[in-house]
C-alpha angles and dihedrals in degrees: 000000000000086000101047078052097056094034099058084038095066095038080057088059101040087051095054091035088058095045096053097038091051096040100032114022095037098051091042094050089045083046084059099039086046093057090057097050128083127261106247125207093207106030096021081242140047117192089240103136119228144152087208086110100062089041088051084062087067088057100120088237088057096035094050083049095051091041090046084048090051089051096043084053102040098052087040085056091050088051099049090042085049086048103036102040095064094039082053096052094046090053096043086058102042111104105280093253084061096057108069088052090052095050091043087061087045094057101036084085085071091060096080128046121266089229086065097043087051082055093044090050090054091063087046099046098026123114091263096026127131092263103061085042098053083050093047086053104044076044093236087137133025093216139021114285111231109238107148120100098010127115079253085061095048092037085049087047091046095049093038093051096039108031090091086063079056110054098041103061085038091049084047092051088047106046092055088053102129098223093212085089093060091046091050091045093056094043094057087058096267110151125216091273092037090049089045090054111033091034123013091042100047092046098043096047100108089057089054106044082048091063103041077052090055100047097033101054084051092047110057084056106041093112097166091059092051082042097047104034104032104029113219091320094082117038126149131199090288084062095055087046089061111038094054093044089049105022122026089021082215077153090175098058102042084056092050087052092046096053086047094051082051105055089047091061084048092053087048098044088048091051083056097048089051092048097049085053096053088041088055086043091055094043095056092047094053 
């Protein structure tokens, strides 16, 4: 019985080990070999080896376009994290039999595909969207406000799609708060700001570097809704993947962007993981 145990537990192994290894490890290592490789007229590549695609990254178009992504993320992040963090809290502090239906509503949203929601957002923000003719009618505004194809549009689409990454590992970090902290903090004479601050934040960072983890590293790479919501004005680095995979089938340099993009997430990803080390650290010396 021990042996048919071990047996199926390592087919089991092997089986996941394969998969990953064949769907995972094979393309990305085809993805590297491809960004040092030529862009060929005739066979989209020619096995001349070069480093002229990284060094294509640094090419001021390309570069403006990675610096405006990295904006576009970063203040996406701060608005889900202004958003999320009190809807997390509120959550974390309803009576226990409250909070699932809370979190279902927060992951319905993951039902349906975020193609479809973008979609969805152009009939609510467009010139003639729900949301121009409810303020027409309530009389807020005398004419319809011009969101489509702006970098509000594409900011709105970003939140809306990637606010619910940011509330659950924030609800997570929130709902295993001990709230003897809080209580210490207010009997030595902390008041509510000064408890947020000194207390709540510091011990719910992971939680919210998880998050802005979570939403940032999407977000520099969601090219439909740059595509969809703010036309060719506003792309980030997904729109020059693809681009130049589908477009220009300049093959070679989209891999190289894609690798970059890549190690960018990794450096990230490992700056959470150091962080969350020091915070546990500090945790366990306080």
């Amino acid at each position: 019985m021990t042996s048919r145990k071990f047996n199926l537990q390592k087919t089991i192994v092997f089986v996941v080990v394969g998969w990953l290894a064949l769907f995972v490890l094979v393309p990305n290592l085809m993805i590297i070999a491809t960004s040092f490789l030529t862009r060929s007229e005739s066979n989209l590549l020619s096995f001349t080896l070069t480093f002229d695609n990284y060094i294509k990254l640094l090419d001021p178009v390309y570069a403006q376009v990675v610096a405006h992504s990295f904006y576009m993320a970063i203040v996406a992040t701060l608005i889900c994290l202004i958003i999320g963090y009190p809807f997390a809290y509120i959550i974390a502090k309803m009576p226990e039999r409250r909070r699932p239906i809370m979190l279902f509503l927060v992951i319905v949203p993951f039902w349906t595909n975020s193609l479809i929601r973008t979609y969805g957002m152009k009939i609510v923000i467009g010139t003639q969207g729900v949301l121009n003719k409810f303020l027409l009618f309530v009389g807020i505004i005398d004419h319809p406000i011009r969101l489509m194809y702006s970098e509000t549009a594409v900011m709105i689409g970003l939140v809306y799609i990637l606010i619910p990454f940011m509330i659950l590992p924030l609800y997570s970090a929130l709902e295993k708060l001990d709230i003897t902290y809080i209580e210490a903090a207010r009997d030595l004479g902390a008041n509510k700001l000064q408890t947020l601050l000194k207390v709540v934040l510091p011990l719910t960072m992971p939680g919210i570097i998880g998050g802005c983890l979570l939403v940032l590293l999407p977000a520099l790479g969601m090219f439909y809704i740059s595509d969809l919501l703010g036309g060719a004005k506003n792309p980030l680095i997904g729109n020059i993947i693809k681009s130049q995979v589908l477009n220009s089938q300049d093959w070679p340099f989209g891999a190289a962007t894609s690798i970059a993009l890549t190690i960018a997430m990794a450096i990230m990803l490992y700056a959470y993981y150091r962080a969350s080390k020091l915070l546990n650290k500090q945790v366990e010396l306080d």
